[in-house]
MARLODREN-788960 format. One record per residue (C-alpha): x, y, z; residue in one letter; residue number from 0. Coordinates in steps of 0.2 Angstrom, whole numbers, plus 2048, in hexadecimal, padded with zeros to 3 digits. Layout:
BEGIN
SITE, x, y, z, gugu, filum
SITE, X, Y, Z, A, NUM;
...
//
This chain:
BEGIN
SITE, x, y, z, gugu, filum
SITE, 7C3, 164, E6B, X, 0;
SITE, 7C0, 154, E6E, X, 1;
SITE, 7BA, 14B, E7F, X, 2;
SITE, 7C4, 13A, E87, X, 3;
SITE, 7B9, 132, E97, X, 4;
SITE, 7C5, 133, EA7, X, 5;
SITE, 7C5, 127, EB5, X, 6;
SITE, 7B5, 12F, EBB, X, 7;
SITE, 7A8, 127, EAF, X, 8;
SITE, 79C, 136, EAE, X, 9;
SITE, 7A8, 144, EAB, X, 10;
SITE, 7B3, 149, E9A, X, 11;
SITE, 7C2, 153, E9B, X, 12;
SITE, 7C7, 15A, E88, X, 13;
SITE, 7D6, 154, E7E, X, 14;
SITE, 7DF, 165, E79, X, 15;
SITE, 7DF, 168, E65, X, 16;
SITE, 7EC, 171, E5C, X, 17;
SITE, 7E7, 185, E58, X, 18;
SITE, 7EA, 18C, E4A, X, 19;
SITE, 7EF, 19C, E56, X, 20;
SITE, 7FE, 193, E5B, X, 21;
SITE, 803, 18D, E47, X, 22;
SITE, 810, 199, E46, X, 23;
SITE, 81A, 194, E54, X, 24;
SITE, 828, 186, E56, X, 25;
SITE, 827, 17A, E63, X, 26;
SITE, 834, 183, E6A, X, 27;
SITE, 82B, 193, E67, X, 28;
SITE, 81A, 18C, E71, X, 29;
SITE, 827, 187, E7E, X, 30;
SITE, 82D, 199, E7E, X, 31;
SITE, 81E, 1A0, E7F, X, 32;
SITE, 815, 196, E8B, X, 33;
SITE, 825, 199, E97, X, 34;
SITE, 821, 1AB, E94, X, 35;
SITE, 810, 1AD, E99, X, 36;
SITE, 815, 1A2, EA7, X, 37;
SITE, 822, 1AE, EAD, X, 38;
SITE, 817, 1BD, EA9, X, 39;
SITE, 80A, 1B6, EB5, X, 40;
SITE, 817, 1B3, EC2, X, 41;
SITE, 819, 1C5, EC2, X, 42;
SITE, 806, 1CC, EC2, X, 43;
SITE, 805, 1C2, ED1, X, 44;
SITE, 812, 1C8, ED9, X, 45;
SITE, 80B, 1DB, ED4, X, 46;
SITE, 7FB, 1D5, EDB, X, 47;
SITE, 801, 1D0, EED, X, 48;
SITE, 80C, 1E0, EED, X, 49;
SITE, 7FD, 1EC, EE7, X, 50;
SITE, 7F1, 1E1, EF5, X, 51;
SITE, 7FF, 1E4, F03, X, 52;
SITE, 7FE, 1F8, EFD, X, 53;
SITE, 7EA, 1F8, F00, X, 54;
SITE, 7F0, 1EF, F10, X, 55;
SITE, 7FA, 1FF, F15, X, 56;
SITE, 7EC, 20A, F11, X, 57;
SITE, 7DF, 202, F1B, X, 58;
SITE, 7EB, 203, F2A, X, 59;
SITE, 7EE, 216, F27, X, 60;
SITE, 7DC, 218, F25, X, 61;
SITE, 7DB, 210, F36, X, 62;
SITE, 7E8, 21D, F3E, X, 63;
SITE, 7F4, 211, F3D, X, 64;
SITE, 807, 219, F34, X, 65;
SITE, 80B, 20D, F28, X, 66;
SITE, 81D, 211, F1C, X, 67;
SITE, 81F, 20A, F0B, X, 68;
SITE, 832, 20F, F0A, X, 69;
SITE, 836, 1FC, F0B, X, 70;
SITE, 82A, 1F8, EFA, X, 71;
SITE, 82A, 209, EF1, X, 72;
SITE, 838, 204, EE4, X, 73;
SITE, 82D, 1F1, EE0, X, 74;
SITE, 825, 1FB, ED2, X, 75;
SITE, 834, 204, ECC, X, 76;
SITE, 840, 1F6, EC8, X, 77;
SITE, 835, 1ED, EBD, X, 78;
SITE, 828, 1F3, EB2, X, 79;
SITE, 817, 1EE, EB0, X, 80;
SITE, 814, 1EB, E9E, X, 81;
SITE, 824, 1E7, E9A, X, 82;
SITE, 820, 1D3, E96, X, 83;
SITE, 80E, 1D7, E8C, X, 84;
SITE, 816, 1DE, E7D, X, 85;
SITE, 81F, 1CE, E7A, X, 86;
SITE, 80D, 1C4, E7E, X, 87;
SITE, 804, 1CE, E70, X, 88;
SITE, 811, 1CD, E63, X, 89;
SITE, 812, 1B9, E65, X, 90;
SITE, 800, 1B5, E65, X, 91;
SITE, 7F5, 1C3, E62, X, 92;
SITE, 7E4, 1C0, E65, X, 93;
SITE, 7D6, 1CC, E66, X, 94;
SITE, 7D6, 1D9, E75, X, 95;
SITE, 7D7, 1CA, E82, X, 96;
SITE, 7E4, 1D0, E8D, X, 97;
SITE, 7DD, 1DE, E98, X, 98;
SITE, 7E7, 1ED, E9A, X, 99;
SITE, 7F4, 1EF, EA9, X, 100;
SITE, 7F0, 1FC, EB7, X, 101;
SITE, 7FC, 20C, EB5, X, 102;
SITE, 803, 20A, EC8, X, 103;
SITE, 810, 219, EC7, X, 104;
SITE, 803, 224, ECE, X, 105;
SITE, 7FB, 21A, EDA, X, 106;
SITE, 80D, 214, EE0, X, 107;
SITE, 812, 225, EE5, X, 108;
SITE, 802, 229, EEE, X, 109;
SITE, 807, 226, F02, X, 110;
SITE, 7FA, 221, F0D, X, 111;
SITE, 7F3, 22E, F1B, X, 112;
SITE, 7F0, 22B, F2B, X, 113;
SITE, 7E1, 234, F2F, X, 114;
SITE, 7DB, 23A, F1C, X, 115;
SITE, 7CE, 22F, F1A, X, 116;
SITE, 7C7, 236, F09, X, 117;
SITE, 7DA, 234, F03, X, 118;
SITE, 7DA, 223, F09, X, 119;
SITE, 7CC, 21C, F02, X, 120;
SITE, 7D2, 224, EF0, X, 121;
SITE, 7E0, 21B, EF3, X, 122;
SITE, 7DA, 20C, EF9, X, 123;
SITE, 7CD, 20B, EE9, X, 124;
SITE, 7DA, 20F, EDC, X, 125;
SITE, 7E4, 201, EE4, X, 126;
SITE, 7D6, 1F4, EE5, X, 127;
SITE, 7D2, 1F9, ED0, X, 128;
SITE, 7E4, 1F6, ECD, X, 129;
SITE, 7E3, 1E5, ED7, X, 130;
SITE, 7D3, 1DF, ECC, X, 131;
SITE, 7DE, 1E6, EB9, X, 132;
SITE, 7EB, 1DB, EC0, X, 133;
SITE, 7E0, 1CE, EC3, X, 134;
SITE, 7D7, 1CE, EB3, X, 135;
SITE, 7E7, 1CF, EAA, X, 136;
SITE, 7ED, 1C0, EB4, X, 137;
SITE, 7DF, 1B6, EB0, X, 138;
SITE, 7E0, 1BC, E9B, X, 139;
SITE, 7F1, 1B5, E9F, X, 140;
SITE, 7EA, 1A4, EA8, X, 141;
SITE, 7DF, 1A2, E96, X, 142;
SITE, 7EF, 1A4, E8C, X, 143;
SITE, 7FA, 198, E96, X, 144;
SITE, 7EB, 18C, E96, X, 145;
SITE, 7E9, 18E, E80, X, 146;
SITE, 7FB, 18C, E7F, X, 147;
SITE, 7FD, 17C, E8B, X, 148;
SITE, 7EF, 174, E81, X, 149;
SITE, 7F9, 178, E71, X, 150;
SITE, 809, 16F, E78, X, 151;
SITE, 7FE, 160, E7D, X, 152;
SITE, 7F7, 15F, E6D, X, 153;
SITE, 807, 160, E65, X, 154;
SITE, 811, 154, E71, X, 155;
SITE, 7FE, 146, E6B, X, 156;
SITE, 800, 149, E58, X, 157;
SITE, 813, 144, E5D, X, 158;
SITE, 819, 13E, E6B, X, 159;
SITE, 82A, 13F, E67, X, 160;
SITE, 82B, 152, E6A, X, 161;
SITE, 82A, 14E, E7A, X, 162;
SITE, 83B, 14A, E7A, X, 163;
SITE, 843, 15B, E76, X, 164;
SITE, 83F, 162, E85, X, 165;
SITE, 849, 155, E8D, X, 166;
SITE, 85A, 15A, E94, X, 167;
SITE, 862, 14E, E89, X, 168;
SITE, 86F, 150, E7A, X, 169;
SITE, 867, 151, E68, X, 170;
SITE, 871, 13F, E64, X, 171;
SITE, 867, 137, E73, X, 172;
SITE, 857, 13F, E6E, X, 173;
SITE, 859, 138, E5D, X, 174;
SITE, 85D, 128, E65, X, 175;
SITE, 84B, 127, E6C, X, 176;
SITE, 842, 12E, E5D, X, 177;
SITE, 848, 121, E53, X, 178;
SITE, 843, 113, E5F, X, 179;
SITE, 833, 119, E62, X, 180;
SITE, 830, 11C, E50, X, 181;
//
């Protein structure tokens, strides 16, 4: 990649270069795609703070203090976990970067117990190794959006005009403008 001086004279930030990991893809693919991961990592965070609020409700067991999780037992149930990865690997497959998602059937139907401190704590650690797996994943996922991003830049430098297709205009106007700035 290459390097362009920003306003600050002694650092370089990096002008994004196409990838020939992204070669296959449109412009409307990459667009796809990056919305994808995008919405993907929306829903790892979302896991995460649920699975964090969990290990919350643990620790307050452990403490003697009743806590119920009738109001977020079914979180897990509506939506499965994996079901956005498949479509990740089959778009831009790279090699084993994306971590493996936590199995959270098993952990989700464990209820904390006030008092059973030995339960708790296997709770509690199976919760916080889920947490980190959904961290990792989300942060293979950061890498991906970050690859893809840079692509779309490169793409939108090699031709500025593409820029105008994601534009909320009719194709007539868009040609309009491609043949000015042509």
């Amino acid at each position: 990649m290459g390097n362009r001086p920003t306003s600050d004279a002694g650092r370089f930030r990096s002008v994004p270069e196409r990838s020939p990991d992204f070669a296959h893809l449109s412009l409307g693919g990459l667009r796809t795609y990056r919305h994808t991961l995008s919405a993907e990592e929306s829903r790892v965070s979302y896991w995460r703070r649920i699975v964090q609020a969990r290990l919350d409700m643990v620790r307050a067991a452990d403490s003697g203090t009743a806590a119920t999780v009738d109001n977020l037992r079914d979180v897990f149930a509506e939506a499965r976990v994996d079901s956005g990865r498949t479509a990740l690997m089959r778009v831009v497959p790279l090699a084993d970067d994306i971590p493996p998602l936590p199995d959270l059937a098993d952990i989700w139907a464990r209820e904390p117990r006030v008092g059973d401190e030995q339960h708790n704590h296997r709770l509690a650690h199976d919760l916080m190794r889920a947490e980190a797996q959904l961290s990792a994943y989300r942060t293979a996922l950061h890498k991906r959006l970050a690859a893809a991003t840079g692509e779309l830049i490169a793409r939108y430098r090699e031709q500025p005009s593409l820029c105008l297709s994601a534009l909320p205009l009719p194709e007539n106007q868009r040609q309009s403008i491609r043949a000015v700035s042509a």
